[in-house]
C-alpha positions in Angstrom: 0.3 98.7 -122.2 1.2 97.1 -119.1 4.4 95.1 -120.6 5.2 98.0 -122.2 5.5 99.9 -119.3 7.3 97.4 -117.6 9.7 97.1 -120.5 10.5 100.8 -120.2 11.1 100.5 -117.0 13.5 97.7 -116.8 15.3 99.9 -120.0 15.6 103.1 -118.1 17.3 100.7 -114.5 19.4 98.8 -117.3 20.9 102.1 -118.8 21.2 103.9 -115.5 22.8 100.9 -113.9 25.6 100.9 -117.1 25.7 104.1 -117.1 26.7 104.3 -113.6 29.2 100.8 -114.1 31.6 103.1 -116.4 31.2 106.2 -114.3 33.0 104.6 -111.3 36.1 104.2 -113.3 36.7 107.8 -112.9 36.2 107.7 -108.8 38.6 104.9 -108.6 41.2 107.2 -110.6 40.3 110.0 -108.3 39.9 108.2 -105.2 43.2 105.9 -105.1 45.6 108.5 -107.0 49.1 108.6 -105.4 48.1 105.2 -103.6 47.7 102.4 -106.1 50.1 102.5 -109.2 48.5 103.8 -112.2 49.6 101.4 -115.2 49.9 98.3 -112.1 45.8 99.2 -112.3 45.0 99.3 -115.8 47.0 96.0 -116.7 45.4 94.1 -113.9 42.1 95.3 -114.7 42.1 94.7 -118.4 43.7 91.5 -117.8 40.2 90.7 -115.5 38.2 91.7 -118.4 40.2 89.9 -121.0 39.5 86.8 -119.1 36.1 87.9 -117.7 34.9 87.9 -121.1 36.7 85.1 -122.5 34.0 82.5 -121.4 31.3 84.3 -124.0 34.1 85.1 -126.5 36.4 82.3 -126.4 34.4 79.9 -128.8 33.9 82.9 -131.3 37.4 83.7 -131.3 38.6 80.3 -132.2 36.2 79.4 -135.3 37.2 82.7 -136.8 40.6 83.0 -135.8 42.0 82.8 -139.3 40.4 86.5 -139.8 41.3 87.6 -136.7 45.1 86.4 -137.2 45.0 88.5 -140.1 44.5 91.7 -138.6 46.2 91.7 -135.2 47.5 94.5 -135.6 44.0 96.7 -136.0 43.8 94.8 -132.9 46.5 96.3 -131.6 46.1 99.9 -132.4 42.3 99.5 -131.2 43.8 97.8 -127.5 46.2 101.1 -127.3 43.9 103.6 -128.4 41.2 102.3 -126.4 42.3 100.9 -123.7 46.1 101.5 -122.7 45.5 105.6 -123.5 42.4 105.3 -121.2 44.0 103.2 -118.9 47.1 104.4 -117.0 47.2 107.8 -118.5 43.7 108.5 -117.1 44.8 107.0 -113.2 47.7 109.0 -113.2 46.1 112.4 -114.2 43.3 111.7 -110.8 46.3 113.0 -108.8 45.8 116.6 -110.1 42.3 116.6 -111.3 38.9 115.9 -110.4 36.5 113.1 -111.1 34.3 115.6 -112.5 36.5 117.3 -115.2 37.4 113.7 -116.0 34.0 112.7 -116.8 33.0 115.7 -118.6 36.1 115.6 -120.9 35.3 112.3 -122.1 32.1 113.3 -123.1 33.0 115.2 -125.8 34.3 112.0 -127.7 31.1 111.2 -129.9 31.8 115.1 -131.3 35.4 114.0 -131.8 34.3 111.2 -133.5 32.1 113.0 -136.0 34.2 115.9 -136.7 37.4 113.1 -137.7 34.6 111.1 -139.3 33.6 114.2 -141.7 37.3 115.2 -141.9 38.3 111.9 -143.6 35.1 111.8 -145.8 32.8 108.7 -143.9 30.7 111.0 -142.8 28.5 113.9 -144.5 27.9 116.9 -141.5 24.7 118.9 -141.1 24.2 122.6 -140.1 22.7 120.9 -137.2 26.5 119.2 -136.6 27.9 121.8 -136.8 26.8 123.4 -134.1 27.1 120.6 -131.9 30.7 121.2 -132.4 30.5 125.0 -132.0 29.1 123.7 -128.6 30.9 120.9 -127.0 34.1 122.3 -127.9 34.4 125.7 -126.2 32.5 123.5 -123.1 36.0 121.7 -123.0 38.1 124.2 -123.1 35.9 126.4 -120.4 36.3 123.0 -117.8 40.2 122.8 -119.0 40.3 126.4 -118.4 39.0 126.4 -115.1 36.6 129.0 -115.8 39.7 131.3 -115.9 40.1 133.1 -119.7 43.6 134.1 -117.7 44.6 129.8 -117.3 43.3 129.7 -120.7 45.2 132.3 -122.7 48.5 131.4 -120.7 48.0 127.8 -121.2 48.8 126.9 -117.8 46.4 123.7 -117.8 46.7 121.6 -114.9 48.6 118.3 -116.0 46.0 115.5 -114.7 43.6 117.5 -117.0 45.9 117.4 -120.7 46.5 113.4 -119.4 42.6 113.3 -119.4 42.6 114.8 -122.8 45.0 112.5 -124.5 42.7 109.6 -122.8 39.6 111.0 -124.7 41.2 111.2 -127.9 42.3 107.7 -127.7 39.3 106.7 -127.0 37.8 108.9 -129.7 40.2 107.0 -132.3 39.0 103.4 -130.5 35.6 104.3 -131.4 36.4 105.4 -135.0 38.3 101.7 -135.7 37.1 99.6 -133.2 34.4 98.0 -135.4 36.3 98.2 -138.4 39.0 96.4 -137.0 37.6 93.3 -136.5 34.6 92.9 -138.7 32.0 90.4 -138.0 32.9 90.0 -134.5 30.7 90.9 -131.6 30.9 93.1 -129.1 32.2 91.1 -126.4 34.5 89.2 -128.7 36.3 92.6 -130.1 36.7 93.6 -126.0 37.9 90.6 -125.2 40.4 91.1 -127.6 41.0 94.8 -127.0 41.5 94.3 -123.5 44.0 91.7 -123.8 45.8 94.3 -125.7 46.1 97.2 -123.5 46.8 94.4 -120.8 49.8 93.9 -123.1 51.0 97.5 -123.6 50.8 98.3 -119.7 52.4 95.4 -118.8 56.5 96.6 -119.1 54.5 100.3 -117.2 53.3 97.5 -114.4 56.5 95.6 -114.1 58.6 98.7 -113.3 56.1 100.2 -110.9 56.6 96.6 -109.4 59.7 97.2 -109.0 60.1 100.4 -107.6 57.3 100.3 -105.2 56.0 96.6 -104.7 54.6 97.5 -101.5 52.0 99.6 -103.5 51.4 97.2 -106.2 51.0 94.1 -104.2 48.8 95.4 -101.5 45.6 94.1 -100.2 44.2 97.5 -100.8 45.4 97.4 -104.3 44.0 93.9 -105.4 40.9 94.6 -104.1 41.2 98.0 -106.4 41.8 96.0 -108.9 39.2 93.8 -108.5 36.6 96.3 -108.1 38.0 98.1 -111.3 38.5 94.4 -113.3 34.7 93.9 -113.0 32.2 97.0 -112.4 33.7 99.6 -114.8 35.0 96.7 -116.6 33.6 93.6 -117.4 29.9 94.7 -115.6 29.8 97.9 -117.8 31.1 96.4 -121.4 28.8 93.2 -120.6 25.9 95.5 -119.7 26.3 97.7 -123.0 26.7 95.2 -125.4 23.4 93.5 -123.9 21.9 96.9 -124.3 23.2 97.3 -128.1 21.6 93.7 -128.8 18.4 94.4 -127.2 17.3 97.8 -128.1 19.6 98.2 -131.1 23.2 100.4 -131.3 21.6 103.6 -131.6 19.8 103.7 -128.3 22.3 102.3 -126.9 24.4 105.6 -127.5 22.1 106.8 -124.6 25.0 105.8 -122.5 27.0 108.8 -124.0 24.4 111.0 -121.8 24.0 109.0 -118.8 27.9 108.4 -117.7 29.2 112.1 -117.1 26.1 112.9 -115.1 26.3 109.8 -113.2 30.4 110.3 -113.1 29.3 113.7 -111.3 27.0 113.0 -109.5 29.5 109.8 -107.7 32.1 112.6 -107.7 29.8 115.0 -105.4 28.5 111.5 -103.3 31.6 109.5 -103.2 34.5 112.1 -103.2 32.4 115.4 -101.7 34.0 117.2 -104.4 31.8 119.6 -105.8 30.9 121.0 -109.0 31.5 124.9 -109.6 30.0 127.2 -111.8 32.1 126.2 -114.8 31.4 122.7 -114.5 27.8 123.5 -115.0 28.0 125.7 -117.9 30.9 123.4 -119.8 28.9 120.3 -118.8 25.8 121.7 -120.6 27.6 122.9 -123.5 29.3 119.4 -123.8 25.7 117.2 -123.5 24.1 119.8 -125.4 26.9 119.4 -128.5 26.7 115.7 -127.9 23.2 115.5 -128.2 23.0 117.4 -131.0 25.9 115.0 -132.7 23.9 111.8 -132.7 20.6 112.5 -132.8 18.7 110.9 -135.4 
């Protein structure tokens, strides 16, 4: 009873402490908007994970290269959807919206991903389904709305916010291909890959930045941005959820879906004093209740 305890215990820090890794993306997109150059960020820190994770992937990679070769360009679409749309797009858009509409908008992706997944037929949806839909999605448009039925019907959304919105439905499409793309593969090996690829597609976004402001880009501020970005929201948080996929099997590991919008509030409110209005509440329960509902099993 004892171990088991324990076990539990060391679960609950191990998801929390994930969880928390991917949350601090959206501070660092919030909190150094306007300062460091958005795609100059997301290319240096997918390059860091690319080569973080080659150590563990690098020997996989190799002895089923043939496969992989094959299918470079699901590769491809997978890097762009997943990481190049949630890379610079998202960075740019913290200089007109908060941390906290970031994080809630992304959670809606696992409803994304079911709805696209019954709408092309891999999915069958329950009654139950559906109504995490008829959930999560009005709590989107009330945090894109501002609370304001007025910003709403006039469809005056603030830009950072639609930027957010084209991040979460690249990452819903990620999620949708990422496995198919490169059967057989494991987790770290597919982000290895992945993350080489939006490294890739940000790169001509990073060289012109470079140019125009290579004060900006080549700061001391900035490297250590993208250090910080390269390994805790990057190679910490991918590392961290494949270990928790292999350990207590993929569909507890969907747990994270819960704990990284609460935790990217509650760094918003800490980190960035920014804090939460009545909206955000009633959205944000909307969103976890639609999500929950999604993947339960």
């Amino acid at each position: 009873m004892e171990r088991l305890r324990s076990s539990a215990t060391l679960a609950f820090i191990g998801f929390v402490a994930v969880g928390f890794a991917y949350a601090t993306n959206t501070i660092v997109a919030r909190a150094n908007a306007g300062e460091v150059p958005a795609f100059s960020l997301a290319f240096f820190r997918w390059t860091i994970v690319a080569l973080g994770l080659a150590p563990f992937a690098l020997g996989e990679i190799k002895a089923k290269w043939p496969a992989i070769s094959s299918r470079l360009g699901m590769v491809a679409a997978a890097g762009f959807c997943g990481m190049f749309l949630c890379g610079g797009p998202i960075y740019a858009a913290g200089i007109t919206t908060t941390a906290i509409n970031i994080g809630l908008i992304f959670a809606v992706a696992p409803v994304n991903v079911l709805l696209i997944a019954w709408g092309i037929g891999f999915e069958k949806i329950k009654p139950v389904q559906v109504l995490s839909i008829a959930l999560a999605l009005p709590g989107v448009a009330l945090i894109l709305a501002r609370g304001s039925l007025e910003t709403l019907t006039s469809v005056s959304f603030v830009p950072g916010d639609l930027l957010v919105v084209i991040g979460m439905l690249g990452w819903t499409a990620y999620n949708l291909i990422q496995v198919s793309a490169l059967p057989g593969l494991s987790a770290l090996a597919r982000t290895s890959l992945f993350a080489a690829a939006g490294a890739a597609f940000s790169l001509p976004f990073c060289v012109h930045e470079a140019m125009s402001a290579p004060q900006a880009v080549f700061s001391a501020h900035a490297f250590l941005i993208y250090l910080f970005a390269g390994v805790v929201p990057g190679v910490g948080a991918y590392a961290g959820q494949a270990y928790l996929a292999a350990k207590f099997g993929s569909v507890r590991a969907s747990l994270l879906t819960y704990v990284v919008p609460v935790a990217s509030v509650l760094l918003s409110i800490l980190i960035l004093g920014e804090g939460p209005a009545a909206y955000h509440f009633v959205g944000g329960l909307l969103i976890l209740a639609g999500v929950w509902l999604s993947v339960r099993r």
